[in-house]
Backbone as ProteinMPNN parsed JSONL, in Angstrom:
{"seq_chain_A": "XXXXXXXXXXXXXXXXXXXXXXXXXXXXXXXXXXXXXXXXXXXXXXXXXXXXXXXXXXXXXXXXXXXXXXXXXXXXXXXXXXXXXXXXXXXXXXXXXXXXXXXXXXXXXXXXXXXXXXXXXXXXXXXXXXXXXXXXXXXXXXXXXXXXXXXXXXXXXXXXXXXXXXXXXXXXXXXXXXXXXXXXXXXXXXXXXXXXXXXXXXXXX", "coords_chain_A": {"N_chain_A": [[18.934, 33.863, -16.782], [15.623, 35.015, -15.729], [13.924, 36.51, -13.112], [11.985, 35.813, -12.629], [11.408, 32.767, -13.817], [13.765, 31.753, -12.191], [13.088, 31.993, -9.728], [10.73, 29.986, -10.131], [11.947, 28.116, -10.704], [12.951, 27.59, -8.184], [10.097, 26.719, -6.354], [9.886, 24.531, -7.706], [11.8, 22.472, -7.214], [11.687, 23.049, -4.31], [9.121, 21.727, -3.995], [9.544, 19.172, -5.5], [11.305, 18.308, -3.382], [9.729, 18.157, -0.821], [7.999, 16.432, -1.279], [8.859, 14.292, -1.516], [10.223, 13.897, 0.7], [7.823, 13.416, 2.267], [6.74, 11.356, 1.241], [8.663, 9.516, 2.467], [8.622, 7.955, 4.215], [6.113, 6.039, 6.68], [3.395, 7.929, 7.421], [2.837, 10.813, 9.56], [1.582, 10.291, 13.273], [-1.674, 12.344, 14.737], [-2.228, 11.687, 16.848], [-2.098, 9.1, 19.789], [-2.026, 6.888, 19.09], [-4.085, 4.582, 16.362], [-7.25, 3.607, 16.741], [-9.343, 0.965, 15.033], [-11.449, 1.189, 12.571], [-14.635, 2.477, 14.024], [-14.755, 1.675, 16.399], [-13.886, 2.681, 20.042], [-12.498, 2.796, 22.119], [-9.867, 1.16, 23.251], [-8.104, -2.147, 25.129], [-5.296, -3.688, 26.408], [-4.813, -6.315, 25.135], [-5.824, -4.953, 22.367], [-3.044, -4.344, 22.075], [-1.472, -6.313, 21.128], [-0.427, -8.896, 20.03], [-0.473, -12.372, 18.558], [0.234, -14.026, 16.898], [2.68, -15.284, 16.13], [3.359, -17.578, 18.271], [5.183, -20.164, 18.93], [6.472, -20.859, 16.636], [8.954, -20.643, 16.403], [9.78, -23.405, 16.978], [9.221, -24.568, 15.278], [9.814, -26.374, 12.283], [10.223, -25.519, 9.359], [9.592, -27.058, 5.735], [9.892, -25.446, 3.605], [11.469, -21.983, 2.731], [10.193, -19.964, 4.842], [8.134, -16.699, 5.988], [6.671, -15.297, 8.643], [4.927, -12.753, 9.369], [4.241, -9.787, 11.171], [2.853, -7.126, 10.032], [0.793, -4.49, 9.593], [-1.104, -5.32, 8.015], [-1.961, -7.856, 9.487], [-1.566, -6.959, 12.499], [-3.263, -5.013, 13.18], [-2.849, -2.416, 15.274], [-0.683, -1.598, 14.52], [-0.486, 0.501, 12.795], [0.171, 3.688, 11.783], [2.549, 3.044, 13.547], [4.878, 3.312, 12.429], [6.383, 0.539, 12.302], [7.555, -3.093, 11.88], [7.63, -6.485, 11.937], [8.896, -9.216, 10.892], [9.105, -13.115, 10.984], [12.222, -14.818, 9.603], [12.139, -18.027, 8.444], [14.642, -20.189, 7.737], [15.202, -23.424, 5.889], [17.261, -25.956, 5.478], [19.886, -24.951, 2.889], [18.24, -23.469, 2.16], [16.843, -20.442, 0.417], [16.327, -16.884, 0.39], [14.649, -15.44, -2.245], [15.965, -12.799, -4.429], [14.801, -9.365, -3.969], [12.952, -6.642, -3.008], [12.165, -4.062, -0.596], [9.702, -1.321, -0.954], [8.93, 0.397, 0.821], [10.601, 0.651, 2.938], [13.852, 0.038, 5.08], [15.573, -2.512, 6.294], [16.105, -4.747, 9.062], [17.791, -7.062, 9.849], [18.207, -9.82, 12.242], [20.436, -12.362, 13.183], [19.163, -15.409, 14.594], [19.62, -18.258, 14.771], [22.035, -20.405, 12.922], [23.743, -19.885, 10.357], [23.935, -17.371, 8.405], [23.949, -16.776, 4.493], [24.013, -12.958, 3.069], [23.249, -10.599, 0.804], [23.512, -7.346, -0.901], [22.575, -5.453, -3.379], [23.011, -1.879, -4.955], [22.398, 1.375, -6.122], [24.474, 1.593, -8.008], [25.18, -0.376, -9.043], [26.468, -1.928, -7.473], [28.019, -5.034, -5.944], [26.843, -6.028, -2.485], [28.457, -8.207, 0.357], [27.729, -10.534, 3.029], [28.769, -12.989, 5.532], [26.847, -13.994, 8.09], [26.381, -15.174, 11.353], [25.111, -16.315, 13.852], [23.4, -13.686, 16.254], [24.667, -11.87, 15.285], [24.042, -8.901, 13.306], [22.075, -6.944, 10.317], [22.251, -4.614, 8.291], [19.572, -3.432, 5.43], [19.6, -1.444, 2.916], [16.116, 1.098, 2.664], [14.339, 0.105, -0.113], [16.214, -1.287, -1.321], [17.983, -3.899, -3.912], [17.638, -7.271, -2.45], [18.715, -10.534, -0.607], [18.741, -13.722, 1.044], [20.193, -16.226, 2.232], [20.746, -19.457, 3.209], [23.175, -21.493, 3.461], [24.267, -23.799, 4.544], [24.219, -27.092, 4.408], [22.556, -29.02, 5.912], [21.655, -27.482, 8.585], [19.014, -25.241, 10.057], [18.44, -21.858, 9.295], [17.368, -19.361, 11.542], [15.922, -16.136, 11.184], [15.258, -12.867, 12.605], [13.547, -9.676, 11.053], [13.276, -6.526, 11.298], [11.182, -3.806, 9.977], [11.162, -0.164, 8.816], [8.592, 0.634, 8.677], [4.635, 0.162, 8.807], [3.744, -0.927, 6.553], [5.646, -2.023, 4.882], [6.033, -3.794, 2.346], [6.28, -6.194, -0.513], [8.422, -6.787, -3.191], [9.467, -9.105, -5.191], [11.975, -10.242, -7.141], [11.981, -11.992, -9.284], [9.633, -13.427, -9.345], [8.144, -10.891, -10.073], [9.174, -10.834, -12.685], [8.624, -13.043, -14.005], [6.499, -14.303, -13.407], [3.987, -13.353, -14.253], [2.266, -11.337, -17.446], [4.831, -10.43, -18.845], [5.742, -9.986, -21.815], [6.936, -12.474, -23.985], [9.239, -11.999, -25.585], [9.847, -9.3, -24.822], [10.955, -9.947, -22.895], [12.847, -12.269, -23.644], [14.936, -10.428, -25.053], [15.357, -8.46, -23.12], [16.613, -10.24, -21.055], [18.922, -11.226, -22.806], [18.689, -13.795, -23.815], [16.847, -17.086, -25.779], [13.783, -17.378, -26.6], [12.635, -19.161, -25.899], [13.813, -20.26, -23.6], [12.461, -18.303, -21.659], [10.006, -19.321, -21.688], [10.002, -21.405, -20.827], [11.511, -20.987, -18.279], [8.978, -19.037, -16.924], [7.042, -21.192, -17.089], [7.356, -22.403, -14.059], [6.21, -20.456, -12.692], [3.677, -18.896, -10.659], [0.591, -18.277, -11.88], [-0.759, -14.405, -11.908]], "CA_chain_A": [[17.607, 33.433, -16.284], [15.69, 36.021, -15.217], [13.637, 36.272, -11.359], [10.208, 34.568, -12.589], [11.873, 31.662, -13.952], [14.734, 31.482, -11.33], [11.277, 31.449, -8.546], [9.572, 28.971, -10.38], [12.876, 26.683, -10.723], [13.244, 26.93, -7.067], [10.05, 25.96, -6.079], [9.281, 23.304, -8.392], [12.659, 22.25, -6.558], [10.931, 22.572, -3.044], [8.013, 20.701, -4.164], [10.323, 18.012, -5.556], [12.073, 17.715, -2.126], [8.666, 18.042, 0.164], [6.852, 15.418, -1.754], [10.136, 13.132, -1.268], [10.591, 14.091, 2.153], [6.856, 13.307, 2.773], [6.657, 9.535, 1.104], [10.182, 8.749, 2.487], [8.086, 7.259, 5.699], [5.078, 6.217, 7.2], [2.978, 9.473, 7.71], [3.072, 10.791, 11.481], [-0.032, 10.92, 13.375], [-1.755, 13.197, 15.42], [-2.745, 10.738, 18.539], [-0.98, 7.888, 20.311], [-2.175, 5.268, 18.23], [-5.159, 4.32, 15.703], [-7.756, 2.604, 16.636], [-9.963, 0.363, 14.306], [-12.749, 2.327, 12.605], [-15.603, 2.697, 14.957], [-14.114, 1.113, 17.927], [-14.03, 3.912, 20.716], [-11.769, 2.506, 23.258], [-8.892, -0.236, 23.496], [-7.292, -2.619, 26.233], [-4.478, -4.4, 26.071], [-5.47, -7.051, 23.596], [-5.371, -4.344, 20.95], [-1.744, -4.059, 21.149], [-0.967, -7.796, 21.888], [0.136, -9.944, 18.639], [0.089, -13.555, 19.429], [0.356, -15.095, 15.655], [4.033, -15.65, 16.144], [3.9, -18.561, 19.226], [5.772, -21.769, 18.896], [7.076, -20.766, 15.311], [10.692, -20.946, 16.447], [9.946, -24.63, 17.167], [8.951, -25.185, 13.91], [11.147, -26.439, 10.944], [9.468, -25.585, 8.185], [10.025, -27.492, 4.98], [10.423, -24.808, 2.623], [11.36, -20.844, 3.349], [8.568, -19.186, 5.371], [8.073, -15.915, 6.547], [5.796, -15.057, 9.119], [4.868, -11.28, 9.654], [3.623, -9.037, 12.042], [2.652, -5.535, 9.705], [-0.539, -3.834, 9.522], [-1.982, -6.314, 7.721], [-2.213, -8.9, 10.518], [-1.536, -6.694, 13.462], [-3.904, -3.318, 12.897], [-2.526, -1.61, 16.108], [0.771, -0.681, 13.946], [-1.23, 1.833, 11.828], [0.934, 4.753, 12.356], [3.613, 3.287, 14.264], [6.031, 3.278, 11.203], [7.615, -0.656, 12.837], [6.827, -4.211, 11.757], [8.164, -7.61, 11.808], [8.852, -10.752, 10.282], [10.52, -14.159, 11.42], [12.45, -15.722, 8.865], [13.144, -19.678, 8.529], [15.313, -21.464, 6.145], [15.502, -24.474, 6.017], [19.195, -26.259, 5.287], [20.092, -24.916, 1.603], [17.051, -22.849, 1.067], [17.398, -19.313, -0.436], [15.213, -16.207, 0.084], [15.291, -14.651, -3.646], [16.234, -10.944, -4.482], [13.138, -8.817, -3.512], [13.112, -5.073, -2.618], [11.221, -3.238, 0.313], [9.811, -0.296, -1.192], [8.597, 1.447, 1.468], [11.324, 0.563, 4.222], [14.976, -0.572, 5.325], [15.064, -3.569, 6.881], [17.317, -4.568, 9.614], [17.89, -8.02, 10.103], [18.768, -10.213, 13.584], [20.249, -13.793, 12.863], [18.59, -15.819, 15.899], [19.899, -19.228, 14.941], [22.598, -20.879, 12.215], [24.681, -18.929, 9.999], [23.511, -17.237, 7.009], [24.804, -15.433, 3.488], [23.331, -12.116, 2.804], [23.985, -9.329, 0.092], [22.198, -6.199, -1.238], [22.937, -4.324, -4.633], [23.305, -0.488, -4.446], [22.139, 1.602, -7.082], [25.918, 1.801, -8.802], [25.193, -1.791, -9.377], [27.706, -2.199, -6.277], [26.935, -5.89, -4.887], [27.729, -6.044, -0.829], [27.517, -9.453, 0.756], [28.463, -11.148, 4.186], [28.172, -14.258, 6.52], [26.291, -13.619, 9.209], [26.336, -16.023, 12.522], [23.69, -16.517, 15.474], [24.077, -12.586, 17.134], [24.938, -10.824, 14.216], [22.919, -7.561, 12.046], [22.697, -6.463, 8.62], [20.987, -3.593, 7.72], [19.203, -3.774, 4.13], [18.506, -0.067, 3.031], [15.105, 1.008, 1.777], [14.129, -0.092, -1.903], [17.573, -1.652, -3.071], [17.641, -5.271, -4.394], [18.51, -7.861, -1.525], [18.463, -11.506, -0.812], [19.638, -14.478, 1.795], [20.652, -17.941, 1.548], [21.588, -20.763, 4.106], [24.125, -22.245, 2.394], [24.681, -24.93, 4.908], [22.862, -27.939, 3.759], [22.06, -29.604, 7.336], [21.448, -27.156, 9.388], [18.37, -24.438, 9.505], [18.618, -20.824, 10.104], [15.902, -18.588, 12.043], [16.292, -14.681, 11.638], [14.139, -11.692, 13.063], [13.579, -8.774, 10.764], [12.712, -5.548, 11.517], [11.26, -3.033, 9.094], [10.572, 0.819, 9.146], [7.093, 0.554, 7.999], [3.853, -1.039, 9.289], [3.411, -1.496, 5.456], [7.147, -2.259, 3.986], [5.624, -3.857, 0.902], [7.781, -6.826, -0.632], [8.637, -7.056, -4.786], [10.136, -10.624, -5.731], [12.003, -9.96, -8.408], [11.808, -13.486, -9.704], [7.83, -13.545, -9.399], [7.868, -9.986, -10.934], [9.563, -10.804, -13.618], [8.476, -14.036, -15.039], [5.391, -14.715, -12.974], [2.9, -12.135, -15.236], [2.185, -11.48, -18.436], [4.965, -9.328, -19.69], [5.768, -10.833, -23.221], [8.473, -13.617, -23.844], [10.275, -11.428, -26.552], [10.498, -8.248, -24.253], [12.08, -10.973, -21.583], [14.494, -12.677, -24.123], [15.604, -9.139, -25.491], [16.132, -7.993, -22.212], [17.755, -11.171, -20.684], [19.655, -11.63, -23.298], [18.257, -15.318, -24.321], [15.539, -17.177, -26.292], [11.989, -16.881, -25.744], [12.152, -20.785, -25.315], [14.547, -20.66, -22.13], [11.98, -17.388, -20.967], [8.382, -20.055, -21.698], [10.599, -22.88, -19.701], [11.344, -20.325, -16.777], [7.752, -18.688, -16.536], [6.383, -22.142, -16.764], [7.404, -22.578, -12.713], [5.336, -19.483, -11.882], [2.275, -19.031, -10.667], [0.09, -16.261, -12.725], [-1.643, -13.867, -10.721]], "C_chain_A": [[16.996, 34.57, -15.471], [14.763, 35.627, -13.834], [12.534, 35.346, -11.859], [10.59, 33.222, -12.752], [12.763, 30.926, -12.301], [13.436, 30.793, -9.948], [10.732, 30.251, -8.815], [10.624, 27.636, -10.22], [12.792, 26.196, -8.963], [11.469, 26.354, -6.115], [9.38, 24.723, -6.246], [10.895, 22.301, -7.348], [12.015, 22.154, -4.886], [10.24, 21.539, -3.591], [8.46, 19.482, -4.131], [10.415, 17.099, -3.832], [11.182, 17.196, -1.048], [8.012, 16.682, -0.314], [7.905, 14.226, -1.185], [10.146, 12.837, -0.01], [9.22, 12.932, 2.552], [6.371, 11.621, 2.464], [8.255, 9.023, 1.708], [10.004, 7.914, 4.142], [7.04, 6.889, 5.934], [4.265, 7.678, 7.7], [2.641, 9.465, 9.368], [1.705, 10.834, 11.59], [-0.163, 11.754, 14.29], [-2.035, 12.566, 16.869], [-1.7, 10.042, 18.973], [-0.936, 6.717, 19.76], [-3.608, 5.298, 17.546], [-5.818, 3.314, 16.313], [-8.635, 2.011, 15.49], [-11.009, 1.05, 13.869], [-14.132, 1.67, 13.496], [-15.57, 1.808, 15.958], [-13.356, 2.507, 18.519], [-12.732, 3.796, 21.631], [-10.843, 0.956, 23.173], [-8.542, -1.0, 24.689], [-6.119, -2.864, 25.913], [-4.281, -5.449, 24.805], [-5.378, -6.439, 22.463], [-3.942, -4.34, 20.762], [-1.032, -4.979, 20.97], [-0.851, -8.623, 19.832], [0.495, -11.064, 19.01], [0.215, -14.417, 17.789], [1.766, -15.701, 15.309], [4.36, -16.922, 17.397], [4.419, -20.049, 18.241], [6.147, -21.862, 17.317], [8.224, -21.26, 15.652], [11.481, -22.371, 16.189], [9.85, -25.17, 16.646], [10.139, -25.237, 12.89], [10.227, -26.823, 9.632], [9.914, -26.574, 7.043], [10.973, -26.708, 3.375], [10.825, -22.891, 3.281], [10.303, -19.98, 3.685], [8.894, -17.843, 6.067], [6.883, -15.76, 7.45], [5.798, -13.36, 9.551], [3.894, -10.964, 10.452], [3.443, -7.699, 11.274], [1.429, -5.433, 10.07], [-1.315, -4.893, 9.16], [-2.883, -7.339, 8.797], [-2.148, -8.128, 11.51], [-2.013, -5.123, 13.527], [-3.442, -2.548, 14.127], [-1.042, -1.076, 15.804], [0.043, 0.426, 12.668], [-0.354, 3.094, 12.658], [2.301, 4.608, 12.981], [4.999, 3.276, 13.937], [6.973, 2.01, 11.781], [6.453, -1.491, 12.251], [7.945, -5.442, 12.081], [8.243, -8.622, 11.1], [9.814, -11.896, 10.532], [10.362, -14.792, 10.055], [13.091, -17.172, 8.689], [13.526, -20.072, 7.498], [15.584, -22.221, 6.409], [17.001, -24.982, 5.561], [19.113, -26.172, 3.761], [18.717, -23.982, 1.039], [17.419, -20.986, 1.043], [15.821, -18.048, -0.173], [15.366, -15.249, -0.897], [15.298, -13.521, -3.313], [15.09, -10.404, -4.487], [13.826, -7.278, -3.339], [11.782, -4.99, -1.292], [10.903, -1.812, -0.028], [9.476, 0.713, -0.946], [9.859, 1.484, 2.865], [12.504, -0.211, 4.19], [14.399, -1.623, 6.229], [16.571, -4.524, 7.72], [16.813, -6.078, 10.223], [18.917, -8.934, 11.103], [18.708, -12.023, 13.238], [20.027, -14.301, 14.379], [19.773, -17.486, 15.903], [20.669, -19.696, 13.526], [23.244, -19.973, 11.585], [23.933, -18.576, 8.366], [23.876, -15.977, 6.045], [23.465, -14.564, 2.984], [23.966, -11.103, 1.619], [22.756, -8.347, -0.512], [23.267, -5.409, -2.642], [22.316, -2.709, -4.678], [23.172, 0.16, -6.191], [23.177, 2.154, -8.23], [26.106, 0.573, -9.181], [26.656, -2.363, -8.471], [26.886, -3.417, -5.437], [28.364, -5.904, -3.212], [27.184, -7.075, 0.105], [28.623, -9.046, 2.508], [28.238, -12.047, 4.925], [27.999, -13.936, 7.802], [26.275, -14.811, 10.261], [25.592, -15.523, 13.967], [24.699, -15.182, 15.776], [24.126, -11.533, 16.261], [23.912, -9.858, 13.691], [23.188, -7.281, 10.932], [21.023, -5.684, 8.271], [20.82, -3.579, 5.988], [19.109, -2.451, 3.861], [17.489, 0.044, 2.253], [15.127, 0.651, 0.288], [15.58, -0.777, -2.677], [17.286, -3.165, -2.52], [18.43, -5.758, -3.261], [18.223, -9.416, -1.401], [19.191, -12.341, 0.47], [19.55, -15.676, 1.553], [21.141, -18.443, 2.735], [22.422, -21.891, 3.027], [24.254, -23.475, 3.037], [23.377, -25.439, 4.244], [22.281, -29.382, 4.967], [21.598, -29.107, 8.234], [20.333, -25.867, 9.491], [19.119, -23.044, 10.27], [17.499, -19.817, 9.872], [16.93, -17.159, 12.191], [15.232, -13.554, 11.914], [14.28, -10.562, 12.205], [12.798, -7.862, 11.32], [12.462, -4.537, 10.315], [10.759, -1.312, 9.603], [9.508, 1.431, 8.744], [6.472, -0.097, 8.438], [3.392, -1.985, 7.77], [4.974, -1.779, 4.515], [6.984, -2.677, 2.817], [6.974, -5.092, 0.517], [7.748, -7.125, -2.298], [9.354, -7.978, -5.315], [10.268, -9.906, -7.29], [12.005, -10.793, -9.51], [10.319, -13.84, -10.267], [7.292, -12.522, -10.4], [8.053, -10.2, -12.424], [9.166, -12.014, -14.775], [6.854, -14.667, -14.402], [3.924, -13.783, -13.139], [3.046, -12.578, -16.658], [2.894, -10.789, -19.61], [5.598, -10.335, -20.644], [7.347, -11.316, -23.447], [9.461, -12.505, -24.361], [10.572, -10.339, -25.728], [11.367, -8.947, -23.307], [13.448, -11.468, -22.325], [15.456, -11.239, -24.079], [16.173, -8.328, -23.894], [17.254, -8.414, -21.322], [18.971, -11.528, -21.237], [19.768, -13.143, -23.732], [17.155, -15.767, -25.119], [14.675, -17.347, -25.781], [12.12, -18.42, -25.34], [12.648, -20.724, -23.945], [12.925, -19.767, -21.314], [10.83, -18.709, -20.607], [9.395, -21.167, -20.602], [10.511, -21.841, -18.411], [9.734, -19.893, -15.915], [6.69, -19.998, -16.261], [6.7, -22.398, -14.431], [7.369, -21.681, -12.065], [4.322, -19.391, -11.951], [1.574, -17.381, -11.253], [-0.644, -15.492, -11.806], [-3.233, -13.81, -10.453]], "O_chain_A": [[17.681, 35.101, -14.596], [14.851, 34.46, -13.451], [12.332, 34.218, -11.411], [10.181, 32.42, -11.913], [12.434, 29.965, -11.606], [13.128, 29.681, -9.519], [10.293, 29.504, -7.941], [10.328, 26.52, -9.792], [12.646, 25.062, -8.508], [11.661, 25.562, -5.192], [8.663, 24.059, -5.496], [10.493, 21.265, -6.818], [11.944, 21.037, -4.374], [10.773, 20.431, -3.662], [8.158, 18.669, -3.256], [9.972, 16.058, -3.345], [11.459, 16.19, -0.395], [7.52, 15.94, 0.537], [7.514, 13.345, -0.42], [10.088, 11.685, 0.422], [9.458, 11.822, 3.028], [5.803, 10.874, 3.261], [8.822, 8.07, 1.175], [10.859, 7.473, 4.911], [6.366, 7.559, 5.152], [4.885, 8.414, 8.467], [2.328, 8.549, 10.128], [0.85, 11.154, 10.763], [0.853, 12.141, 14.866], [-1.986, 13.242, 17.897], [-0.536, 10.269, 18.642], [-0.134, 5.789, 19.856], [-4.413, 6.037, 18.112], [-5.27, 2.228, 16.501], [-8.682, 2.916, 14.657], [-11.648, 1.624, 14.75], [-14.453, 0.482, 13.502], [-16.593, 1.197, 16.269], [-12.568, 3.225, 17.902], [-12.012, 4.782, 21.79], [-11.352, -0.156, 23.04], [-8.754, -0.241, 25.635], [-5.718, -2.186, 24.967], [-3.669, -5.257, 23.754], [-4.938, -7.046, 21.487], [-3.464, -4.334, 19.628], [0.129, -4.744, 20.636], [-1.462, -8.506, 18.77], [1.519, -11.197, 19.681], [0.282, -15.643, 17.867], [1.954, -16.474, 14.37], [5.539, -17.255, 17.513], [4.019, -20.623, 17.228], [6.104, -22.974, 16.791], [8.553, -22.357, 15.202], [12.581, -22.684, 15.735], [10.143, -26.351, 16.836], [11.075, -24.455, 12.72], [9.763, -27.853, 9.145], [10.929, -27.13, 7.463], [11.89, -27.02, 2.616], [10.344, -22.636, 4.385], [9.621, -19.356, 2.872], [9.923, -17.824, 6.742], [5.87, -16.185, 6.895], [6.81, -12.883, 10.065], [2.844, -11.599, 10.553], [3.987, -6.825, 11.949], [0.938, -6.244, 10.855], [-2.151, -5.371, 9.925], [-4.102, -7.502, 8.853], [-3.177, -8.515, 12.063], [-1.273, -4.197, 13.86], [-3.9, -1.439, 13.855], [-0.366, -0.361, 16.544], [0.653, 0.901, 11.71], [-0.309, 3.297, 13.872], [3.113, 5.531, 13.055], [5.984, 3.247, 14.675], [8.187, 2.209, 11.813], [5.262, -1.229, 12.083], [9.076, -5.149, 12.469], [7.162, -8.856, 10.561], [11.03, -11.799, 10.372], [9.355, -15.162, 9.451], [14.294, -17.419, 8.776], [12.894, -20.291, 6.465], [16.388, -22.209, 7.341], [17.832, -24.109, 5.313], [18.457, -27.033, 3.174], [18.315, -23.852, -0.118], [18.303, -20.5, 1.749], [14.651, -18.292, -0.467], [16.072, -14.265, -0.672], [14.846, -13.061, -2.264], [14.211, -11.024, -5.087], [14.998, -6.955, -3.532], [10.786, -5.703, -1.174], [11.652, -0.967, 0.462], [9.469, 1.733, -1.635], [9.847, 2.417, 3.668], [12.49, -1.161, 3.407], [13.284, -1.699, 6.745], [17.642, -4.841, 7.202], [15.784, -6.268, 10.869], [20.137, -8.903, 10.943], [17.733, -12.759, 13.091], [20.6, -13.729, 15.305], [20.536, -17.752, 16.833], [19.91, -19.381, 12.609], [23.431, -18.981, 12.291], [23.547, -19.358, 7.498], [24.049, -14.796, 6.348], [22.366, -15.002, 2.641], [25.179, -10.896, 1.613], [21.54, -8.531, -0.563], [24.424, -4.991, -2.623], [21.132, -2.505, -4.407], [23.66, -0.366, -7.192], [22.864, 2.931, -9.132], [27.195, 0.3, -9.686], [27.592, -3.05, -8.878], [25.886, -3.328, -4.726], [29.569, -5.851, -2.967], [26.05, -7.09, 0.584], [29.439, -8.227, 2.932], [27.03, -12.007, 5.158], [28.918, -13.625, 8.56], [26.035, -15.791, 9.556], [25.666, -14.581, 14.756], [25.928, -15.15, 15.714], [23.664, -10.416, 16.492], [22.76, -10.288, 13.735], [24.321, -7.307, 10.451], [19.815, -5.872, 8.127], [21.826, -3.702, 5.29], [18.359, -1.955, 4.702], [17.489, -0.604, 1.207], [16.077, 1.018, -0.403], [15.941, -0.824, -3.853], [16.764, -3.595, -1.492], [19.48, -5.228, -2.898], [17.344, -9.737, -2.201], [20.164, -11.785, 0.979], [18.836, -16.157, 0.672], [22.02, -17.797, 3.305], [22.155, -22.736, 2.173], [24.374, -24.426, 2.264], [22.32, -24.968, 3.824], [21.732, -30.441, 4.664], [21.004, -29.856, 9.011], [20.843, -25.034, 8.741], [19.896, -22.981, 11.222], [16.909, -19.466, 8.851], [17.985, -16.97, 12.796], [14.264, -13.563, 11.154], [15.394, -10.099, 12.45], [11.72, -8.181, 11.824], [13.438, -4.344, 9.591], [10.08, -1.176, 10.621], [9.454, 2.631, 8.477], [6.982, -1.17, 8.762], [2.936, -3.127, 7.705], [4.96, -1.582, 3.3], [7.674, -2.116, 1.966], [8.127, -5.071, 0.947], [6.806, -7.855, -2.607], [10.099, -7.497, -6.168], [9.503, -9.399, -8.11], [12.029, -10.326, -10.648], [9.999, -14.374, -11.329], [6.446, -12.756, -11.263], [7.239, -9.818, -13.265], [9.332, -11.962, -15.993], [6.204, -15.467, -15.076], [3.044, -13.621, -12.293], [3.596, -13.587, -17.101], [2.427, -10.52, -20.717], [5.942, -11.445, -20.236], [8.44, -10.801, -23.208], [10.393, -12.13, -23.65], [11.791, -10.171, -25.741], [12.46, -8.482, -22.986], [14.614, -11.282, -21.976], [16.403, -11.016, -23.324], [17.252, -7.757, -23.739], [18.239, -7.802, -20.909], [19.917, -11.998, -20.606], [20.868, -13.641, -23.972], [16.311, -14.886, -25.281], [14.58, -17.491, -24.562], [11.57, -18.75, -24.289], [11.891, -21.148, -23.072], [12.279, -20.43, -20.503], [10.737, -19.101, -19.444], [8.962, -21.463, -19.488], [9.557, -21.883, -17.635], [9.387, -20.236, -14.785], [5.751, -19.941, -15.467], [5.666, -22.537, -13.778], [8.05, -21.56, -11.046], [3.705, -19.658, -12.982], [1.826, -16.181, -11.152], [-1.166, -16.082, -10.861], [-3.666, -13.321, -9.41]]}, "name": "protein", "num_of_chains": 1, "seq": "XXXXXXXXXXXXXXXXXXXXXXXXXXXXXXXXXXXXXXXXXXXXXXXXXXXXXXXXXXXXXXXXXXXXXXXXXXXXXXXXXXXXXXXXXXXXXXXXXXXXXXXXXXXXXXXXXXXXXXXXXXXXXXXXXXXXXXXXXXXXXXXXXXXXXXXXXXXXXXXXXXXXXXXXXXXXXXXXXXXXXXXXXXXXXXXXXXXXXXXXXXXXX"}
């Protein structure tokens, strides 16, 4: 290989790595914080998030998340953190999803609950978590939790490293669109009838 090539391999090779480097986070900023476009000045109140009171006290019926990102709380623009409380109710299940901008580090608050995450060696890694406990998710790989008890709920606090973490149901993705029965059997490995029965109990977008 001679020098021009060898140059160009390495830095199509930088580039690679910089571009990687450079989506592998929230982008830094140059201030202390964003404010809202054309709003000059903040108080307190901007950094205040009150859409989370008297959740805890709630027992939802089905699994709810409530979040704190960008979306709902514009004074995390930049600050690469978010939140979300999660409730399950006794026996309810939060399906396999991905975060594909952020890890996600999860604080059980209340009951005991099973967690696992698949690793891109198709390596699955579970564990039972109890009131106290952590379990870190890492960015973008497939993950999921479950209250297995069937009496009792359980409340957990996530944390993510993104104001935008982004969330991909792979359940919703997969059968709740329009990608075509026969590419679903062929890939599932079943008939298109089971696929039209499954997609029937999703909503289209």
């Amino acid at each position: 290989m001679d020098f021009t090539k060898y140059f160009l391999l390495l830095i199509s090779l930088f580039v690679v790595g910089i571009s990687r480097i450079a989506n592998a986070s929230d982008p830094d900023i140059l201030s202390d914080f964003i404010l809202l476009e054309n709003q000059t000045s903040a108080c307190g109140d901007f950094f205040t998030y009150t859409g989370m009171r008297g959740i805890v006290h709630k027992a939802p019926k089905t699994f709810t998340v409530t979040k704190a990102s960008l979306a709902e709380f514009p004074a995390l623009n930049g600050q690469s953190v978010s939140l979300a409380i999660l409730q399950f109710p006794p026996g309810a299940v939060n399906p396999p999803h991905t975060h594909p901008r952020a890890s996600e580090l999860l604080f059980l608050v209340q009951g005991v609950l099973e967690v696992g995450f698949i690793d891109t060696k198709n390596v699955l890694y579970t564990q039972k978590l109890r009131a106290g406990d952590m379990f870190i998710f890492p960015k973008g790989l497939v993950h999921y939790q479950y209250n297995r008890n069937h009496y009792k709920q359980a409340v957990a606090i996530s944390a993510f490293g993104s104001a935008t973490a982004g969330t991909v149901s792979l359940p919703l993705s997969i059968f709740g669109n329009d990608i075509d029965d026969i590419v679903l059997s062929k890939s599932l490995k079943t008939d298109v009838g089971i696929i039209e029965k499954i997609k029937a109990g999703f909503p289209k977008p």
